[in-house]
VEXDREN-2710 file (C-alpha; in Angstrom, 1 decimal):
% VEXDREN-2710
k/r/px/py/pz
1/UNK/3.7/84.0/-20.9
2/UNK/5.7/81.3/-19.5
3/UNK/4.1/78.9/-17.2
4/UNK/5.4/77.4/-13.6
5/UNK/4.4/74.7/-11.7
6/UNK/5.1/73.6/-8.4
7/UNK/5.4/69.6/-7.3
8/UNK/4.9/68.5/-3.8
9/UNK/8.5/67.5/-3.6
10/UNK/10.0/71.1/-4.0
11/UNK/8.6/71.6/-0.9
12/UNK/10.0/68.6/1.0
13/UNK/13.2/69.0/2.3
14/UNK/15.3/66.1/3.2
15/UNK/17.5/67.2/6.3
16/UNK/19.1/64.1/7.6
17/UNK/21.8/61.7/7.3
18/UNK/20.9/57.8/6.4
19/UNK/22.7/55.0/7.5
20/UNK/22.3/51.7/6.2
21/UNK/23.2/48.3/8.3
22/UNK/22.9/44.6/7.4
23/UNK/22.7/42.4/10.6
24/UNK/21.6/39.3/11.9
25/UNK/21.1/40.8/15.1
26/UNK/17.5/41.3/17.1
27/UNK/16.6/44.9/17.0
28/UNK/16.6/45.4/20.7
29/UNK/20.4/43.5/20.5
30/UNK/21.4/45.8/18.1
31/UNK/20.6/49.0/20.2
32/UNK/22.4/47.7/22.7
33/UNK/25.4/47.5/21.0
34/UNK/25.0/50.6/19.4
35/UNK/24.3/52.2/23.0
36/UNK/27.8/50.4/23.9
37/UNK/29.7/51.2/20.9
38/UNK/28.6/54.7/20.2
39/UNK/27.7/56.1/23.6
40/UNK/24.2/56.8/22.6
41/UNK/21.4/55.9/24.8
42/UNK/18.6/54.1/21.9
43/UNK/15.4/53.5/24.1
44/UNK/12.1/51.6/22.7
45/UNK/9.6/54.5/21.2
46/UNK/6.2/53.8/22.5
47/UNK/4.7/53.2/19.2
48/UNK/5.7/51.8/16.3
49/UNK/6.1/52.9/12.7
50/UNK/3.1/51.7/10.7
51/UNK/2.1/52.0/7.6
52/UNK/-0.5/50.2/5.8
53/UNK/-0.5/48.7/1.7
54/UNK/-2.3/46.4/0.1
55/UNK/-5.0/46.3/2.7
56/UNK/-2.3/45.1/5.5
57/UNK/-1.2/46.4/8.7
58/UNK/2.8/46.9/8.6
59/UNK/4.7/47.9/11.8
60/UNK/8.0/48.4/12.0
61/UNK/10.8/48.9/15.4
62/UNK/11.8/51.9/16.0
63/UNK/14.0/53.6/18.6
64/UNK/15.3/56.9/19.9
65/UNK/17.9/58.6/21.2
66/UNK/17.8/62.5/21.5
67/UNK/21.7/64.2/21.1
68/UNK/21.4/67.6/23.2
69/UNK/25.1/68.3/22.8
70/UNK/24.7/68.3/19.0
71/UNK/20.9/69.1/19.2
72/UNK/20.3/65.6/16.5
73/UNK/17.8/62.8/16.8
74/UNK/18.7/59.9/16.3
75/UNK/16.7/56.9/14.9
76/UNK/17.3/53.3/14.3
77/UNK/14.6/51.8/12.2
78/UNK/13.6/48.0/10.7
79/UNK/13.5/47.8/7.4
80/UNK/11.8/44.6/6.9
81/UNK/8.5/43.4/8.5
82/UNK/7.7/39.5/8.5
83/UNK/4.1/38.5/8.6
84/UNK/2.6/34.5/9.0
85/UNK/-1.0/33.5/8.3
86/UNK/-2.7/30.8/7.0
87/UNK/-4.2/30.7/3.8
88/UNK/-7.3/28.0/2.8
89/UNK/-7.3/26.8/-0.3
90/UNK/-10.2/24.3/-1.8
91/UNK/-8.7/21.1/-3.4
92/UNK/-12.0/19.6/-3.7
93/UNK/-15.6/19.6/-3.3
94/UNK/-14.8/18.2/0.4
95/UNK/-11.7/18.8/1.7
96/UNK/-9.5/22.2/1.9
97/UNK/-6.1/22.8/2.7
98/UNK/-4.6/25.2/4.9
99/UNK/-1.2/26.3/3.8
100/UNK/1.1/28.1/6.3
101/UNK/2.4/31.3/4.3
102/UNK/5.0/34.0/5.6
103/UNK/5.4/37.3/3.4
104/UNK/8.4/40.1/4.5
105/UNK/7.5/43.9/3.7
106/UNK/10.4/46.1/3.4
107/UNK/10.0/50.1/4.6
108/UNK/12.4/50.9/1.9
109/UNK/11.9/48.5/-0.9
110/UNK/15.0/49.3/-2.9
111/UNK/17.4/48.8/-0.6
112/UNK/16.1/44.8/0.9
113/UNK/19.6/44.2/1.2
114/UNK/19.8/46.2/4.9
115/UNK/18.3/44.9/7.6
116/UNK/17.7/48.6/9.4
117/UNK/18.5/52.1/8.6
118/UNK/19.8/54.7/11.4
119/UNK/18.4/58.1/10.8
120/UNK/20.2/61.6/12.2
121/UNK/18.2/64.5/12.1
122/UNK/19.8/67.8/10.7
123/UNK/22.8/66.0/8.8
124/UNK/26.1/65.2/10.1
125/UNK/29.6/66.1/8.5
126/UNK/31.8/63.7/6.2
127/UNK/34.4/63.3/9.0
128/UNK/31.6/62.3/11.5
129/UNK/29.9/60.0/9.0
130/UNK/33.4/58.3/8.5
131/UNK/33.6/57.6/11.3
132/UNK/29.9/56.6/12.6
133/UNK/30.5/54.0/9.8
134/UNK/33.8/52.7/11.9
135/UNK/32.5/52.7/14.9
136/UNK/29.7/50.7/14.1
137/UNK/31.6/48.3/11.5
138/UNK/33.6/47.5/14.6
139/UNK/30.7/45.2/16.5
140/UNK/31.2/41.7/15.6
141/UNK/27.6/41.3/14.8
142/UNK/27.3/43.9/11.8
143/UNK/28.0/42.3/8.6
144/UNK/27.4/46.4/6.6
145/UNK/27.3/49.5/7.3
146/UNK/26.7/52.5/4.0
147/UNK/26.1/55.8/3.9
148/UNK/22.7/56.4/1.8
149/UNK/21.5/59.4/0.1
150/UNK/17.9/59.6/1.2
151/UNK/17.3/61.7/-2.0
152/UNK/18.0/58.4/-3.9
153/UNK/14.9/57.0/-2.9
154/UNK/11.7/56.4/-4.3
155/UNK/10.5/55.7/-0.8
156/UNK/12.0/58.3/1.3
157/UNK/8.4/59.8/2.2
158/UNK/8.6/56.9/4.8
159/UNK/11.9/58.0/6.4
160/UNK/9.9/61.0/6.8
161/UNK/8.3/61.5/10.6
END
């Protein structure tokens, strides 16, 4: 008699569309020129998404905008969290130096190359993608914009909210 098992990931089920943008921009600058570009209205969430590895606190931006014409959600995301501390080392019996250190997380490690990813809910067609991916390659500010498949990812559980 045959055997079957089940894995956690038949049961998660990826509906949504995943944008990826390289910027220099601020996150709070970017929504702006998303809400200008695209029409959308991207507000502040109250909280942040965090996450915490290797015994450290991670919190990454995140912003909103519901679509009740198209009943989507839309969410633009950080991908990279930059973190400063001090670390004391001993050089001697007497003296020790502090050393200034900064260390950048990344939500979605295999993809460091994009500063944040824009997430819509339910999936969008291939014309729409298209062009989304005009409209927002046509602010001066954005250096990328890709179309990801979220399925792709090692890491997708944390595109998952």
């Amino acid at each position: 008699m045959p055997t079957y098992s089940l894995d956690i990931s038949d049961f998660i089920e990826t509906s949504f569309s995943l944008f990826g943008i390289k910027t220099s921009l601020d996150d709070f600058r970017l929504a702006y020129f998303l809400n200008k570009q695209l029409k959308t209205r991207f507000e502040k969430t109250e909280n942040n998404l965090e996450f915490e590895q290797n015994k450290t606190k991670q919190s990454f931006s995140l912003f909103n905008y519901e679509d009740l014409y198209n009943y989507n959600e839309w969410f633009l995301i950080s991908n990279k969290f930059a973190q400063t501390g001090i670390n004391n080392q001993v050089v001697n019996l007497f003296t020790t130096t502090n050393y200034n250190f900064d260390s950048i997380n990344y939500l979605i490690p295999e993809r460091k190359s994009f500063d944040f990813f824009l997430k819509i809910t339910g999936g969008v067609k291939h014309t729409f993608s298209k062009e989304l991916i005009q409209n927002i390659k046509s602010i001066q500010q954005i250096e990328a914009v890709f179309e990801i498949n979220p399925d792709e990812l090692k890491s997708k559980d944390f595109l998952i909210f």
